[in-house]
N, C-alpha and C positions, 0 to 999 in steps of 0.2 A: 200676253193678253192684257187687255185693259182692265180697269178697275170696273169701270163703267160696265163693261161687257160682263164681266165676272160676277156683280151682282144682279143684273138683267138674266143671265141664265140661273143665279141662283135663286130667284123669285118664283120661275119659273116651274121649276124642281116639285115644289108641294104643290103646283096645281095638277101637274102631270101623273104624280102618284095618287091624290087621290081621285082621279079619274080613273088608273088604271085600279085601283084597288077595288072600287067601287062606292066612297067614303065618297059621302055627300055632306059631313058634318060642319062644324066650326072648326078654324085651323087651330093647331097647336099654335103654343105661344111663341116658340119659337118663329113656325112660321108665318103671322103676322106680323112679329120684327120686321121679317125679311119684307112681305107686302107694304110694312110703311115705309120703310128706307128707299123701297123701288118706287115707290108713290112720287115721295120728295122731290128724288132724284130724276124723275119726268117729269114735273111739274116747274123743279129749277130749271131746269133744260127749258123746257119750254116759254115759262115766263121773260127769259131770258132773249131766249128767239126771235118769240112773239111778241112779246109783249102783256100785259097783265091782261088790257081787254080785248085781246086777238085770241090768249090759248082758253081754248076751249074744255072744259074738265074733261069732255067726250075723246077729245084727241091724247088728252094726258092717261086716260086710262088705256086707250091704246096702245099708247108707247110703255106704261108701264107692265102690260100685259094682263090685264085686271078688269073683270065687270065695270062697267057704271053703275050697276048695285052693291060692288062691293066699294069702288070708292066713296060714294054718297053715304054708304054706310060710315065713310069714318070722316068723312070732309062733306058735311052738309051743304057747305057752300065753297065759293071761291075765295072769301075774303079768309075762313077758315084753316083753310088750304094754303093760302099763303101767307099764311099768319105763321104755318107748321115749317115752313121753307125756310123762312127768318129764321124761327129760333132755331132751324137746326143749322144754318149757316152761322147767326152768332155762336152758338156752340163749338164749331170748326175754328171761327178765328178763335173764341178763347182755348180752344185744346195749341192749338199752332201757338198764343205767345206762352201757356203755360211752361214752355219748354224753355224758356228765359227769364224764367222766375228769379233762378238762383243767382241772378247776375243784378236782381235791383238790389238798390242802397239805404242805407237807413236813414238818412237826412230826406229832409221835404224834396228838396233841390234834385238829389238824386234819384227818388223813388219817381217823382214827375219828368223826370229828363227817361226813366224807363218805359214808363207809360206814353209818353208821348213819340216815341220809337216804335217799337209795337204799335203806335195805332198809324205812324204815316206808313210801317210795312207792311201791315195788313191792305192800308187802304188804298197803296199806291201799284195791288196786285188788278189784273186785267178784270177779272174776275167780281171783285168790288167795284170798280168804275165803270163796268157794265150793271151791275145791282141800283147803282145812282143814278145812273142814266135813264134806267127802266122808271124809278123813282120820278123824278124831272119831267119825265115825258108824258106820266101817266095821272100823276098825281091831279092833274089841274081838274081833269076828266071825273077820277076816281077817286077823293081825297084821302078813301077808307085806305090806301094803300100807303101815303102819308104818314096815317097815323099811326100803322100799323108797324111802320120801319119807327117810328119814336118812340114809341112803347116797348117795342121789343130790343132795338138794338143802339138805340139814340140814350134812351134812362139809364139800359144797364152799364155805358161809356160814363154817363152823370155821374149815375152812380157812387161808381169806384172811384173818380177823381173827389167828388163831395167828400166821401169817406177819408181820403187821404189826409185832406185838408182838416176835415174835424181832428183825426188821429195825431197828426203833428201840432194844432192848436193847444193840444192837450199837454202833447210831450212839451211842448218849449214855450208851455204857458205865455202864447200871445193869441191874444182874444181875436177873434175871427165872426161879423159879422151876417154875412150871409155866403156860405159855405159853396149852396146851389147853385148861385148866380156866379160864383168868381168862379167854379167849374164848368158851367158854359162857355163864360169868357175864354178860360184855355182849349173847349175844345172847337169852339169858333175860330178862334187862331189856326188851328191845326188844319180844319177841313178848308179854311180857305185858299190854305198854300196846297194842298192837293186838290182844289178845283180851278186853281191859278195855275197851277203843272198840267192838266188836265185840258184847260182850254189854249193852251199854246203850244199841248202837243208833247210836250220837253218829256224827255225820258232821265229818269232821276236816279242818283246810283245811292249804293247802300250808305255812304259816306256823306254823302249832301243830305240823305235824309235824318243822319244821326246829327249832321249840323244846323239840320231847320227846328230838331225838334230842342238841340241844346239852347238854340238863340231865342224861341219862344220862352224855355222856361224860365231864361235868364232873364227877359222882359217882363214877365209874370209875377217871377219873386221880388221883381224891382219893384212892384207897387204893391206888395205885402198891406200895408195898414190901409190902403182902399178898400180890402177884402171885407 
């Protein structure tokens, strides 16, 4: 049985009992869990599909099995709602590269040659390139969808590469200008070879992509005092 199907009948579960019980109340916490994870997870579905101004919240609650009073209860709007899809998708990827933690390096060099791996295998999964695509397509219409992917999953990528670079500034005491911007810089590089792999189709293996993301950092650290 699927994952998918697995928590679709597990959602399901507390609305059934307390119908038969006759409990009309608020759900335990647990099962609200369960209602927001099924929320998401028709909503990704959907958005996906659909597209952001095609899925309907009416149809999402549908498929998730759930009032439109009780989704409006927790997603007042659409932009909210897919606000909730992101961060639970960033979350996924960061659980997924977490598991390759113990394999980054303590040099600058290294720990950005980790980072930039992790992020062309995250990004070069089907799954992401449909996320962008939806992004691309929607965004011109709807910008709040735009901004909603850079705030959520665009900064926390800034982020941690900004972080790096202050962190190694510090260790090997060479002064470092603007932190922000020279982590842009690397991760413009990175999104551009997967929207260059992207637009020509090319199917990329785990090897090419440990070598785009070495050859980036190696150009990166090469203009060190630009930073």
């Amino acid at each position: 049985m699927s994952s998918k199907r697995t928590v679709r009948r597990t959602a399901q579960q507390p609305k059934a009992r307390l119908l038969a019980g006759g409990r009309l109340g608020r759900p335990t916490q647990d099962e609200a869990k369960v209602i927001h994870s099924t929320v998401i997870e028709a909503a990704h579905h959907l958005f996906l599909q659909e597209g952001y101004s095609a899925a309907a919240m009416e149809a999402i609650a549908k498929r998730a099995g759930v009032s439109k009073k009780t989704l409006y209860a927790r997603f007042p709007t659409k932009a909210q709602l897919f606000t909730a899809v992101v961060e639970a998708q960033v979350a996924a990827w960061s659980t997924r590269a977490a598991q390759y933690d113990k394999a980054i390096g303590k040099t600058l060099s290294e720990r950005l040659e980790h980072h930039a791996f992790m992020f062309l295998e995250v990004g070069s999964q089907s799954e992401s390139r449909a996320f962008e695509r939806l992004l691309l397509g929607e965004v011109r219409h709807f910008p709040e969808v735009g901004r909603i992917y850079y705030k959520t999953a665009v900064q926390f990528a800034l982020q941690l590469i900004a972080n790096e670079i202050r962190g190694a500034a510090e260790r090997d005491r060479i002064p470092v200008r603007d932190p922000d911007h020279a982590a842009r810089v690397f991760l413009e590089s990175l999104s551009g070879w997967l929207t260059l792999q992207d637009l020509t189709g090319a199917k990329t293996s785990r090897s090419a992509r440990r070598r785009a993301a070495r050859y980036r950092v190696a150009i990166f650290m090469a203009g060190r005092a630009a930073w």
